[in-house]
Each structure stands twice: as C-alpha cells, then as structure tokens.
C-alpha positions, 0 to 999 in steps of 0.5 A: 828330444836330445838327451840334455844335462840335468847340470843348468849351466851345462844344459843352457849351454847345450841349448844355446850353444853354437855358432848361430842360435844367438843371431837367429833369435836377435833376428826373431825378436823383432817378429815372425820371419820367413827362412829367406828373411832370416838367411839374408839377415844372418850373411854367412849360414848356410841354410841347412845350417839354418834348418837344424838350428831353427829346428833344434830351437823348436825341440827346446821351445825357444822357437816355433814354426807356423806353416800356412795352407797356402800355394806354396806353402809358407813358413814363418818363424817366431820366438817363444816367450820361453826365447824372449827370455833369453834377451836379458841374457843375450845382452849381458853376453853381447855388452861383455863381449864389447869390454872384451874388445874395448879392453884388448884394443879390438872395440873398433872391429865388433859388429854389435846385434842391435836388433830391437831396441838392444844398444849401439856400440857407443851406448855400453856404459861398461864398469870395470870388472874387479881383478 
C-alpha cells in the first residue's frame, strides 16, 4: 500500500484525490459494473486510467473486485461500505460546487452526477456562506 499521511485531511485527500475517483464511485453506487460499463459512463478517461484508479480505490478499500471463473473471464466492480461512506461527502462537495458556479455566473454550464437518487441542479437549495 502507498505510504499514506498520518494528517486526516491530507491522507483523505490522497486517498480521494484526483481527477476520476469521485465519478467512478457516483458511478458505482448504483451497483456492480463491469470496466466497459464504467468507461462508457465516465466520457473522457482512458482506460488505463480507469485501471489504476479502480486499482488504487481497492488498495484503500473503497473499492473491490470480484472476477467470475467464466470464458472470458469477467469483471465486476463494486463499492464497499468503507466507499459508501464517501456519499455524504461527495454531496456536500458536488452542491459547493454548484454555489461556486451559480455565484460566478457559470451554474448554466455544470453537469451535476445524479447518479442514485443524488439532486438535480435545480433541487440544491444552497444558504449563503457568511463573509
């Protein structure tokens, strides 16, 4: 496993971080998919890229990989509850997001994960932050 930091808020970060972890796990809370199902819902990673997330998620446990004695072989992945736990968090960060947009004049321009029940754009029923 990667030597990860013993700060919390850093060693979340590391975990969590990048570009396509958050996407691949709104993906996988609606249940087990296969790689081509998560690459044709996520346009834009390449699947090497997918690989070495799906595979760092495992190593963290956010994640895990069931492979089916069949010809071919198959793959499904899955999220684990230690990953379902990242939902609430996921949310929080998507809806900041949306005030960001709506405040700097870009809300028209954000594509919002509505994967499993998670609020459309229009639902966000944002407070304002005090200054």
């Amino acid at each position: 496993m990667n030597r990860l930091s013993t700060w919390p808020l850093e060693r979340t970060l590391q975990i969590i971080g990048g570009r396509w972890k958050l996407y691949i796990i709104c993906h996988l809370v609606d249940g087990p998919k296969r790689l081509s199902a998560l690459e044709r819902g996520i346009p834009g990673i390449a699947q090497k890229v997918l690989i070495q997330q799906l595979r760092e998620m495992e190593e963290h446990g956010l994640v895990s990989r069931q492979v089916f004695a069949e010809v071919p072989a198959r793959v499904e992945y899955r999220v684990t509850a230690l990953g379902l736990s990242l939902k609430p968090i996921i949310a929080g960060l998507q809806d900041w997001g949306i005030h960001q947009g709506q405040a700097t004049g870009e809300g028209d321009k954000l594509v919002v994960c509505a994967q499993s029940g998670r609020r459309a754009l229009g639902d966000v029923q944002m407070q304002p932050f005090d200054a």
